[in-house]
C-alpha positions as CSV (number, residue, x, y, z in Angstrom):
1,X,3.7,-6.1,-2.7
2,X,2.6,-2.5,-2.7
3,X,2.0,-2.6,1.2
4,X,5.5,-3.9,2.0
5,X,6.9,-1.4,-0.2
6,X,4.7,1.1,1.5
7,X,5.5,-0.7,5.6
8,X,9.3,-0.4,4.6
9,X,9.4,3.2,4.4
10,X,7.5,3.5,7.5
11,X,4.3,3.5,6.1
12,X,1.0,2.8,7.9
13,X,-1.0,-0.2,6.1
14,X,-3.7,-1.0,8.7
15,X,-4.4,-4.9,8.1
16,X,-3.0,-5.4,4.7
17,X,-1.0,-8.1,3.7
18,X,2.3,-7.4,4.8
19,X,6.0,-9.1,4.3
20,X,7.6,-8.3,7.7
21,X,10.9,-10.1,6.7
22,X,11.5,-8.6,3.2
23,X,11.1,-4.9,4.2
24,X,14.8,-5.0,3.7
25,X,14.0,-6.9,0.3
26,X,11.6,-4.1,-0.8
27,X,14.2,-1.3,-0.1
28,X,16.7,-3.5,-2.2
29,X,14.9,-3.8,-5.1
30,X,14.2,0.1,-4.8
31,X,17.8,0.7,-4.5
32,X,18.6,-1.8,-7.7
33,X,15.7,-0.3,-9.5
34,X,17.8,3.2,-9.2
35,X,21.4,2.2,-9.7
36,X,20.0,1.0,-13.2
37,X,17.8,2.9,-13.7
38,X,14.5,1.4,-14.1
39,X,11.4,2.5,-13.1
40,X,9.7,0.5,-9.9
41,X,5.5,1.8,-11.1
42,X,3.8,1.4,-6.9
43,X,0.2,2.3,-6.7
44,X,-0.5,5.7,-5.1
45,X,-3.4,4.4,-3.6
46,X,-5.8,1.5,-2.8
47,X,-9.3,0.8,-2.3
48,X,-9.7,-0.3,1.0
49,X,-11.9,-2.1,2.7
50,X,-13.2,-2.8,6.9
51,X,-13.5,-6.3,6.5
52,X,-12.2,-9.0,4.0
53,X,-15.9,-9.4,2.4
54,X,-17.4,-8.6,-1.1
55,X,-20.2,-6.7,1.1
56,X,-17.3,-5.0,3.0
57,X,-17.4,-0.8,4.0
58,X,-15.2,0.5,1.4
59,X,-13.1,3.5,0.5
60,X,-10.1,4.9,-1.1
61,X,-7.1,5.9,0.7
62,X,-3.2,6.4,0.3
63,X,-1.1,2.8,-0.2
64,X,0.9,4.4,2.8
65,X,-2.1,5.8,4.9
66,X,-4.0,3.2,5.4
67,X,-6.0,3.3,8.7
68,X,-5.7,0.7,11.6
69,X,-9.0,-1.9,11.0
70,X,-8.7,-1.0,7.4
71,X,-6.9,-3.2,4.3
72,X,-6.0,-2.9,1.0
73,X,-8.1,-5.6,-1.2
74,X,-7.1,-3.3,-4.8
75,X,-5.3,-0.9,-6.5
76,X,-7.0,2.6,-5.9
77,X,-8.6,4.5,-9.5
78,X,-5.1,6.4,-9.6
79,X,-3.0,3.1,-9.0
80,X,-5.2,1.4,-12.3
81,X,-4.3,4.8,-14.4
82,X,-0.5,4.3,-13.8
83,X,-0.7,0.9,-14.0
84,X,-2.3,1.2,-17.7
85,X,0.3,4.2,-18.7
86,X,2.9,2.0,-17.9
87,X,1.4,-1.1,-19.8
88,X,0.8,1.2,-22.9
89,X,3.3,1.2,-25.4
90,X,5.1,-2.3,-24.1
91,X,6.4,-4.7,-26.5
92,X,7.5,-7.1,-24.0
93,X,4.8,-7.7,-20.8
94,X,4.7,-10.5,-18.2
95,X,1.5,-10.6,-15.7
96,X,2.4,-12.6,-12.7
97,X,-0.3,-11.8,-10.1
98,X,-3.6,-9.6,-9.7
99,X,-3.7,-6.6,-8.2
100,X,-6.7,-7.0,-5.2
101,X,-9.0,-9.4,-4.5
102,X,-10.2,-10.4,-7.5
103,X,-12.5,-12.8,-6.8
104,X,-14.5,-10.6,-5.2
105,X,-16.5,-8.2,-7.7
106,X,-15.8,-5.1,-5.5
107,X,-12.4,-5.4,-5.6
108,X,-11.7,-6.5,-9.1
109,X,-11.1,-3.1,-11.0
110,X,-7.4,-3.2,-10.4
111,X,-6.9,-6.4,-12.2
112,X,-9.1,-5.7,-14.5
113,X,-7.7,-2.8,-15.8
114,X,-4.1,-4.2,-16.0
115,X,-5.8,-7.1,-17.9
116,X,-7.0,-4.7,-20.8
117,X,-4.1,-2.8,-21.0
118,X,-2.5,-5.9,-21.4
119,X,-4.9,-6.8,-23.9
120,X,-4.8,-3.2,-25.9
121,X,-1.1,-3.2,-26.0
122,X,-1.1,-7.0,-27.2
123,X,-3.8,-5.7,-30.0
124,X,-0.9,-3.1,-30.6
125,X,1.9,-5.7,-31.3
126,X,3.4,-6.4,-27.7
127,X,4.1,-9.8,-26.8
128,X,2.1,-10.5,-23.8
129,X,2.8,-13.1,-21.4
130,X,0.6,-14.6,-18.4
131,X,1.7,-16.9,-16.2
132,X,0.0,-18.4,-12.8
133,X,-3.4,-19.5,-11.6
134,X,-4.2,-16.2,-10.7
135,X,-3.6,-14.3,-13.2
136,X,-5.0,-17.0,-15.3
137,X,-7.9,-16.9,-13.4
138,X,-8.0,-13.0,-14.5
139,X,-7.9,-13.1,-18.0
140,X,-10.4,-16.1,-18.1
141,X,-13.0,-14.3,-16.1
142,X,-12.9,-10.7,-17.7
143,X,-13.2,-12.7,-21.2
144,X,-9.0,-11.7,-21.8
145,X,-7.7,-15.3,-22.4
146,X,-7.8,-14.8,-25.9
147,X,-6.3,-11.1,-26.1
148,X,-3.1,-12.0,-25.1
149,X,0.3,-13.9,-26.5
150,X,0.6,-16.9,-24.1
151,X,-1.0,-18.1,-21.1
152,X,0.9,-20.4,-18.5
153,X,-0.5,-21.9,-15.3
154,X,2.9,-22.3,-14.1
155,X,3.5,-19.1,-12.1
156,X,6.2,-19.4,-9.5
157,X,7.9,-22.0,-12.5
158,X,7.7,-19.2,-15.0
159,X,9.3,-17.2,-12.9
160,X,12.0,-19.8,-11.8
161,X,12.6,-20.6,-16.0
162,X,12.9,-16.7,-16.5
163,X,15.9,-16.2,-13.5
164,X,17.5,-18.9,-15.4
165,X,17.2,-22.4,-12.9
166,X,16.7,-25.8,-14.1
167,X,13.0,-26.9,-13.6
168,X,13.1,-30.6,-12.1
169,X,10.3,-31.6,-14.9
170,X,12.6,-30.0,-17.6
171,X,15.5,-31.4,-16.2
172,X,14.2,-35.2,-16.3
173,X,12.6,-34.3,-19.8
174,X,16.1,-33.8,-20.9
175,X,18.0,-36.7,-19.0
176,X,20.0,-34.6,-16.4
């Protein structure tokens, strides 16, 4: 997300994953964000890489200054700081994606760090929720799973039973 954020304010990304049609999207939600007044937390910067490759030439650069041959693969050492502020003192958290690629050991820091603020704030009473395979897949391979509140596997139907809609399987569960 943090590179269509970044491309909608005319930002150079290099070869990151980009949302071309939601650049309007991204300066919406900034706009929303304002009006009522909450906080949108974007990482600063990223670590990025020349190739997509565990072995890959790496460095750190700006989320917006990211140079052409280059991508983003995770959150930069300043993007995991603010990332872990903002975790800190929650009482309500829901993880719904990883930060880079976390598969690859090089680029897992980001996620891991969000996983053990998630995991210190749950320790400090917040309820923490994780929903998708991904982020799943997070807290099972830092050794998280059983630091947190609630795991689901169910990401993009978390996220649909949180705005509200009727989930088919719930739906037929109930008879409707």
């Amino acid at each position: 997300m943090t590179y269509t954020f970044a491309k909608a304010h005319g930002g150079e990304i290099g070869e990151s994953i980009v949302e071309m049609d939601k650049l309007d999207v991204a300066l919406g939600v900034e706009e929303l964000a304002k009006k009522n007044d909450v906080e949108l937390v974007m990482a600063p910067d990223a670590v990025i890489a020349d190739s997509f490759s565990n072995d890959a030439n790496t460095k750190i650069a700006p989320s917006n200054a990211i140079p052409a041959g280059w991508q983003g693969l995770d959150a930069g050492p300043e993007a995991q700081k603010k990332f872990a502020a903002a975790i800190k003192g929650c009482k309500t958290i829901l993880w719904n994606g990883p930060a880079g690629v976390f598969e690859f050991e090089n680029f897992c820091a980001g996620s891991r760090a969000i996983g053990e603020a998630i995991a210190e704030a749950t320790a400090e009473g917040a309820f923490s929720l994780i929903g998708g395979g991904d982020s799943v897949a997070c807290v099972n391979k830092f050794g998280l799973a059983d630091k947190v509140s609630y795991i689901s596997t169910g990401g993009g139907a978390l996220l649909e039973a949180i705005e509200g809609k009727v989930l088919p399987g719930v739906a037929a569960i109930k008879g409707e």
